[in-house]
TORMI-699469 format. One record per residue (C-alpha): residue number from 1; x, y negated, z. Coordinates in steps of 0.25 Angstrom, whole numbers. Layout:
REM residues N
 seq     X     Y     Z
 NUM     X     Y     Z
...
***
This chain:
REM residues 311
 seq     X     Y     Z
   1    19   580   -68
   2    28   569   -70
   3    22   555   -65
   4    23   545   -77
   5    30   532   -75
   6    22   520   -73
   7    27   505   -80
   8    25   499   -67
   9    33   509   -57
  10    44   499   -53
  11    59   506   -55
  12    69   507   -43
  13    80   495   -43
  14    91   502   -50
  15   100   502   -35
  16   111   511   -42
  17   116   499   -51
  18   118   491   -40
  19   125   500   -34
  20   134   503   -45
  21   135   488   -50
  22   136   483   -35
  23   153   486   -34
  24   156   478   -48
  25   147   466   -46
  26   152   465   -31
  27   168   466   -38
  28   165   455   -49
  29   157   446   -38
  30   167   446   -29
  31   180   445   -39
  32   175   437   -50
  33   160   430   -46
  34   163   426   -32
  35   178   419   -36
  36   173   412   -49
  37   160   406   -40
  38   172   402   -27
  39   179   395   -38
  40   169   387   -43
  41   164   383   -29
  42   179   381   -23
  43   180   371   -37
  44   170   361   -32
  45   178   358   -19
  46   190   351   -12
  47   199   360    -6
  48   210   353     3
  49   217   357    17
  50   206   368    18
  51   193   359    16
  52   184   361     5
  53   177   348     0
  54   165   350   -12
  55   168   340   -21
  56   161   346   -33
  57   168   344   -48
  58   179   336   -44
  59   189   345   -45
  60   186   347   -59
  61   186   331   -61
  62   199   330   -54
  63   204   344   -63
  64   200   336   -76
  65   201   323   -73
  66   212   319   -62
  67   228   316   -67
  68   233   327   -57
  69   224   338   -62
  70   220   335   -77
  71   231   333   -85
  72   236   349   -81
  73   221   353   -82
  74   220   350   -96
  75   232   355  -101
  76   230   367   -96
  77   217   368  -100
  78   224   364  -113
  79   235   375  -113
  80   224   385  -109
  81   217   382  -123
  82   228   383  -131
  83   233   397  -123
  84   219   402  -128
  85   220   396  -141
  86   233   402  -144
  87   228   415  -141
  88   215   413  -149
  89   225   411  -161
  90   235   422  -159
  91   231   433  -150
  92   216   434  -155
  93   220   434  -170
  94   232   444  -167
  95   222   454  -160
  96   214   452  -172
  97   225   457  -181
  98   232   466  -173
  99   217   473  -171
 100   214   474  -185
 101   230   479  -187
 102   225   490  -177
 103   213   495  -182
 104   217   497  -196
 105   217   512  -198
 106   231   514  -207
 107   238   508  -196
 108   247   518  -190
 109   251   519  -174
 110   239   508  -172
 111   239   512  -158
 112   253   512  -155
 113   253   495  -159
 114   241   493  -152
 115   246   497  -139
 116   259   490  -142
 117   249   477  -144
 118   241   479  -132
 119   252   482  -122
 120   257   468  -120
 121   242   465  -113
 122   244   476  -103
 123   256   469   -98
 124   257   459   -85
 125   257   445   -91
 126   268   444   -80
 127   277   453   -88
 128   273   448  -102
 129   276   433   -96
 130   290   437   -92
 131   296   445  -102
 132   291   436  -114
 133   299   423  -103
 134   310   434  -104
 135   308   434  -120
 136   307   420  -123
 137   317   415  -114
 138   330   407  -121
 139   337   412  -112
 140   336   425  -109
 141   325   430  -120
 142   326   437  -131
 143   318   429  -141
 144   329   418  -146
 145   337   429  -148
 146   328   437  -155
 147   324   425  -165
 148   337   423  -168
 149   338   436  -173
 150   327   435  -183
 151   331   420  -188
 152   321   412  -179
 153   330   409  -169
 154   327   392  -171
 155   313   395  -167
 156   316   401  -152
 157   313   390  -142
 158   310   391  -127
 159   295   392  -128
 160   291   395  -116
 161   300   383  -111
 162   292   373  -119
 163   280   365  -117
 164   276   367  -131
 165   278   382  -133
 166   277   386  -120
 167   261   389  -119
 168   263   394  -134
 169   272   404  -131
 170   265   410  -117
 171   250   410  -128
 172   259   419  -138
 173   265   429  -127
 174   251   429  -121
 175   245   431  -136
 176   256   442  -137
 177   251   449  -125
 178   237   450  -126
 179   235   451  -141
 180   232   465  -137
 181   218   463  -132
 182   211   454  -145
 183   218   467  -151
 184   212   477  -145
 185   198   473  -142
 186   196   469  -159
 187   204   483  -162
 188   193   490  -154
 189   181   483  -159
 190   188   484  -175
 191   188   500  -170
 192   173   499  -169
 193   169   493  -181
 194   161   503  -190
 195   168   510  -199
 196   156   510  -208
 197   157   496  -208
 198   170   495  -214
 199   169   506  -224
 200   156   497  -228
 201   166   487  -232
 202   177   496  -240
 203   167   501  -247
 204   162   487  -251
 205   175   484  -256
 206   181   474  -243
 207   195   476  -242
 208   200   479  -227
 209   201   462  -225
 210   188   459  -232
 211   183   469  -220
 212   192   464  -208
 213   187   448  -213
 214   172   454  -216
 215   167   467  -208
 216   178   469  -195
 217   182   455  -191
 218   165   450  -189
 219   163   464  -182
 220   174   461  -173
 221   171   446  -170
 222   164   448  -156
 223   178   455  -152
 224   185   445  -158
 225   176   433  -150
 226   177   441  -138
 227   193   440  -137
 228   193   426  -140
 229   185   423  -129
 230   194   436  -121
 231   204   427  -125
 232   200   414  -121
 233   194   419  -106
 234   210   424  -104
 235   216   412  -108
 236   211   403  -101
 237   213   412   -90
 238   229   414   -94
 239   239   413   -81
 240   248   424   -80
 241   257   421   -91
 242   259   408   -91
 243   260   409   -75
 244   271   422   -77
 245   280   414   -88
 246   279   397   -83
 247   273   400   -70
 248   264   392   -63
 249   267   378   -68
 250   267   383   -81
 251   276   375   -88
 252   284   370   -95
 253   275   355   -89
 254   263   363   -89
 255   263   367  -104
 256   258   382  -103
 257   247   378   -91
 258   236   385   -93
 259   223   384   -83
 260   226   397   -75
 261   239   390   -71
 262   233   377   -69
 263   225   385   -59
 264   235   393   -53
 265   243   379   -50
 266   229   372   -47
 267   224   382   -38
 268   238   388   -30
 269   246   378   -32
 270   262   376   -38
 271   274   372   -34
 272   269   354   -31
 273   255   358   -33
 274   246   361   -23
 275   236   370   -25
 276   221   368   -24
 277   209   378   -24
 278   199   369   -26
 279   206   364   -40
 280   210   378   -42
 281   196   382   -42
 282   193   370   -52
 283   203   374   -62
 284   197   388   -62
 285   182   383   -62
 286   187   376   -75
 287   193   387   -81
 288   181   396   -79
 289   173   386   -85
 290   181   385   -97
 291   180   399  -100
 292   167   400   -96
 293   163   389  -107
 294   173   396  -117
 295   165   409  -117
 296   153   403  -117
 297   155   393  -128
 298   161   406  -135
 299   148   413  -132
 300   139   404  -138
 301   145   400  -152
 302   155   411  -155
 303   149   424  -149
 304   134   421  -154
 305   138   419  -170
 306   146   433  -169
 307   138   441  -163
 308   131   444  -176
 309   144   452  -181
 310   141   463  -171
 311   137   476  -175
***
């Protein structure tokens, strides 16, 4: 006869998660926790000649306050917004589009222009970088030629060669190659929206906008919220294109810096510049904490008032 089970029988400790949840958390320790934590603690000293001196937040006052620091701090910090806003403007409202373009069940080869749209993203931002430097080039590109040919010719300039156009253009061709991911992450979500839902509406008489604008777009909201802040984590985290097309200096004077090549400069050092890891670490420190109040500050007033369009 089977003994019955008494409420105060304590249960083994459940050894088999740890066993299997033991190799990940000892991969993200290592790789992710332990750098993150080594960065903040190497920030608060005085690295020089191979001595370490603690001397707390000064590197953050000198980063935000000193002539030789500031003035490249803030306008990269400045660049850096306008990178992210670009792409809140473009590529998030683009993805919107092209999503709901996608999902619509009378288009024919759907699939065929969604692969085409998401293919730039699997490219190297290496590659990406060089050949649209190759496009746009007035010398050797292809582009003045091919404005010319369709009556626009007066509007070619060297873009990438300009302090005011320069940051612009590298925004659009990175809008161009990642517009694929707002894309696909709303087409998925647009695919899992009832179709009862929908129908509900037709029958009621909405016309296919009057049910975008009042049954798809507030379903999808949470999606749509979670790219922005997608969008804003990866901006501000941006390098490689800038560093493939101006390099390191990321000219011309400094006009496309953005804070990962501040860093790369702060922290290895270019050319006149010496490097410094304590600094380094500072910069990064600060661009951690940016994020990290970005999401947070997205958490608490935009997440909370959406959460009631889930289903």
């Amino acid at each position: 006869m089977t003994q019955p089970n008494h409420p105060d029988e304590k249960k083994p400790f459940p050894w088999h998660l740890v066993i299997f949840l033991a190799p990940a958390l000892l991969i993200y320790v290592t790789f992710s926790v332990y750098p993150l934590l080594d960065t903040l603690f190497l920030s608060l000293f005085n690295t020089q000649d191979g001595n370490s001196t603690f001397v707390g937040l000064q590197n953050f006052i000198t980063l935000i306050t000193d002539d030789n620091w500031s003035h490249a701090f803030w306008n990269a910090l400045l660049n850096n917004f306008m990178f992210f806003a670009i792409h809140m403007v473009l590529q998030n409202p683009i993805g919107l589009l092209l999503a709901v373009l996608l999902s619509s069940p009378k288009l024919r080869l759907s699939g065929t222009y969604r692969t085409l749209i998401f293919m730039p993203t699997m490219l190297s931002v290496v590659i990406i970088g060089f050949v649209w430097q190759l496009l746009l080039s007035p010398i050797w590109g292809i582009s003045e030629e091919f404005l010319y040919n369709i009556g626009l010719g007066h509007y070619f300039d060297a873009w990438l060669g300009k302090e005011g156009s320069a940051l612009i253009t590298l925004s659009f061709i990175s809008v161009w190659q990642f517009v694929g991911i707002p894309m696909m992450l709303i087409y998925a979500t647009l695919l899992n929206i009832p179709d009862d839902i929908v129908d509900a509406g037709t029958v009621d008489g909405a016309n296919p906008l009057q049910t975008f604008w009042y049954i798809k777009l507030p379903l999808i909201l949470p999606t749509i919220a979670m790219v922005s802040i997608l969008t804003f984590v990866a901006n501000f985290n941006a390098f490689e294109l800038i560093y493939a097309v101006k390099g390191a200096l990321a000219g011309p004077n400094f006009s496309t810096d953005l804070m990962g090549t501040f860093f790369y400069r702060t922290f290895f050092g270019f050319q006149l510049q010496q490097g410094s890891a304590s600094m380094g670490a500072a910069v990064a420190t600060l661009m951690f904490l940016i994020i990290l109040v970005g999401v947070m500050l997205f958490l608490f007033f935009v997440q909370r008032r959406i959460q009631r369009f889930q289903f």
